[in-house]
C-alpha positions in Angstrom: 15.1 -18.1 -1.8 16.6 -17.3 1.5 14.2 -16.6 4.4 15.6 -13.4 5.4 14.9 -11.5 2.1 11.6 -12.8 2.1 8.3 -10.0 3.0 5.1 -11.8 4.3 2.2 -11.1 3.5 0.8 -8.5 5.6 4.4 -7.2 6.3 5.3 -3.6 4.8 8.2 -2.7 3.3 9.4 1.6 3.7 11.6 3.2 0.8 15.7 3.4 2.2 16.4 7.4 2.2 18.5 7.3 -0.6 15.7 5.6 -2.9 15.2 8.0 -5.4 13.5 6.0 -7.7 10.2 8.8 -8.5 7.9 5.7 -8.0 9.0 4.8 -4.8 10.4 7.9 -3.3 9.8 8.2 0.6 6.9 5.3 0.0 5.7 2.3 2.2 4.6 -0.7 0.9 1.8 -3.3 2.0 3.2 -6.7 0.9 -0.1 -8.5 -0.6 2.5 -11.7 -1.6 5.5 -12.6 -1.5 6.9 -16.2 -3.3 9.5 -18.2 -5.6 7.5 -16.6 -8.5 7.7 -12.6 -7.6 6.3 -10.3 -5.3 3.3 -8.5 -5.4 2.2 -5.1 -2.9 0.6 -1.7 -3.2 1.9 1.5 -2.3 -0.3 2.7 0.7 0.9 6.2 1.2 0.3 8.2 -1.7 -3.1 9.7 -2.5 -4.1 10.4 -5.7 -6.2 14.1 -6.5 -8.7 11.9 -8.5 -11.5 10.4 -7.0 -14.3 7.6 -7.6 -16.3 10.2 -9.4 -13.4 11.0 -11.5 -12.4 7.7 -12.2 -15.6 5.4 -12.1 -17.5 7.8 -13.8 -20.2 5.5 -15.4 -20.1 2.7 -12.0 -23.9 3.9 -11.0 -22.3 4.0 -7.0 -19.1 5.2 -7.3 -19.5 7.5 -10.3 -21.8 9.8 -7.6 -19.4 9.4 -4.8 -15.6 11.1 -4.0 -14.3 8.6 -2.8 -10.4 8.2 -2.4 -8.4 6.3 -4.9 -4.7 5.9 -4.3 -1.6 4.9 -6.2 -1.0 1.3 -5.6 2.0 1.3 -7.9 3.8 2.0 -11.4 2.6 -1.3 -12.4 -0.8 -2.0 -14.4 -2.2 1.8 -13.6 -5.8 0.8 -15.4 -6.2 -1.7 -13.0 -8.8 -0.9 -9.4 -7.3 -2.9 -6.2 -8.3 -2.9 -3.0 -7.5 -3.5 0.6 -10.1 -3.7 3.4 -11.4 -4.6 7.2 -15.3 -5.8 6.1 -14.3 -9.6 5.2 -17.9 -10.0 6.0 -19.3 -7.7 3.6 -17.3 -8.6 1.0 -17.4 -12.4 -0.2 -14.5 -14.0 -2.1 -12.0 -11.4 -0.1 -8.3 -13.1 0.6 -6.5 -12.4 3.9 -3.0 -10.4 3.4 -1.9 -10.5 6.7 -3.8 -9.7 10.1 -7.5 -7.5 9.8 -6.4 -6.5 6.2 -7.9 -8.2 3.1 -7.5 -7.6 -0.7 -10.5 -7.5 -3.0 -13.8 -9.2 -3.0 -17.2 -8.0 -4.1 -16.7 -5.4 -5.8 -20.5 -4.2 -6.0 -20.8 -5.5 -2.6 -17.9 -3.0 -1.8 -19.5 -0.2 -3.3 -23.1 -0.8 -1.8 -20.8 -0.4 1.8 -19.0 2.8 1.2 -22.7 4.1 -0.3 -24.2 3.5 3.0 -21.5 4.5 5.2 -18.6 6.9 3.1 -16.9 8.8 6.4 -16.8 5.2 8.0 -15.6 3.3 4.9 -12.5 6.0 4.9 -11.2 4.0 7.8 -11.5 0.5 6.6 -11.4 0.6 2.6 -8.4 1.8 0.4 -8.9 1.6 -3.6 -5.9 1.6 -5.5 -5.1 2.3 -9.0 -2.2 0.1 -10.5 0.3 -1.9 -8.4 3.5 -2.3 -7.5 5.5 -5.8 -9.0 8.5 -7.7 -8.9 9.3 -10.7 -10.9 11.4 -13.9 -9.9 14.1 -13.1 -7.4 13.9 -8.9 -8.4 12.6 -7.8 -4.6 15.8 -10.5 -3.0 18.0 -8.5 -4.9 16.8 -5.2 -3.8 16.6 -6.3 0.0 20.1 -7.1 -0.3 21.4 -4.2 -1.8 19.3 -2.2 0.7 16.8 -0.4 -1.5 14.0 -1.6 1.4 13.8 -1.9 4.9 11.1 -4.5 6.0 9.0 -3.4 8.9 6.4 -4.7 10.7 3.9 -2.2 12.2 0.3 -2.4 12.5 -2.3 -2.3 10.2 -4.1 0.7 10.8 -0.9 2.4 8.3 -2.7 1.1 5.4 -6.1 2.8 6.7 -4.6 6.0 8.5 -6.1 9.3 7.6 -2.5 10.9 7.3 -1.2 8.7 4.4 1.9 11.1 4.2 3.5 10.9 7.1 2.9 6.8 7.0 6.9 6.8 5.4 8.4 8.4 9.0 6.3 6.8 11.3 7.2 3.2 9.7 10.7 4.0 9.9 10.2 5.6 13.4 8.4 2.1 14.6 12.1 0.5 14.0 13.4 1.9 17.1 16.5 3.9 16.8 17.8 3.1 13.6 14.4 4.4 12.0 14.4 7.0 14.2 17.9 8.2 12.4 16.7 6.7 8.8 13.3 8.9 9.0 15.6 12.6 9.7 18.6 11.2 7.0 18.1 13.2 3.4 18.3 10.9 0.5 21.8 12.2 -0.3 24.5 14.7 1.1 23.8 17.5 -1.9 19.9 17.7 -0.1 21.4 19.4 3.0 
């Protein structure tokens, strides 16, 4: 696999304009791994209306608490992932790039948003479902220009305005984002 159409972990990947794919529409990315085998991330800029209380409803923390859950992607949707900043409250986490890690203890997790929910807003996403690409699938799309790869800080994946995370990504590009972030995803949208 060619270096260049590789996403490391921790790097984010923003939706081209004229991606119009319903799943990935105007989305950005957190790469949790990227090898010879596939690629693996989580959408982190579309909130769902359902919360913990919703969607943990017998979980004897989380079913009491409304908590944010996001969708991570079209992949695996009854699946819970999550990204955080508490490595130290949450044994068996794994690093996915700088202050961001990916799962852990999960009743360790929810014992730390129970004691501090407005705080845990800014260092704990959940996600329901993921987003997935087998051998050599995410290579293709870089080259055909589905993604552009970006490289901003992690406080994206935490911000309390998840929607505008798609222009401000593009926007941390420098001029060419600047112009990708105003440009509809086709001539017929103007």
């Amino acid at each position: 696999m060619a270096d260049a159409y590789r996403i490391d972990a921790g790097g984010f990947l923003c939706a081209w304009p004229d991606l119009v794919d319903p799943n990935f529409f105007h989305r950005v990315l957190l790469m949790c791994q990227h090898g010879d085998d596939g690629a693996f991330g989580l959408i982190v800029n579309e909130p769902m209306e359902v919360t913990t209380r919703e969607l943990l409803t017998s979980h004897p923390v989380f079913g009491s608490l409304d908590f944010p859950v996001f969708r991570g992607g079209p992949v695996d949707v009854t699946t819970l992932q999550y990204l955080h900043r508490i490595p130290a409250e949450l044994p068996g986490a794994e690093p996915v790039g700088d202050d961001v890690w990916l799962g852990g203890d999960f009743e360790a997790l929810a014992r730390y948003v129970a004691r501090a929910p407005e705080r845990a807003l800014g260092e704990v996403r959940l996600f329901l479902g993921y987003s997935g690409w087998g051998a050599g699938q995410l290579e293709a799309e870089l080259r055909t220009g589905s993604w552009v790869p970006a490289a901003c800080g992690v406080d994206e994946v935490f911000s309390n305005d998840p929607e505008g995370a798609w222009q401000r990504v593009l926007r941390s590009l420098g001029e060419l984002g600047e112009g990708l972030s105003s440009m509809p995803p086709g001539p017929d949208w103007n």
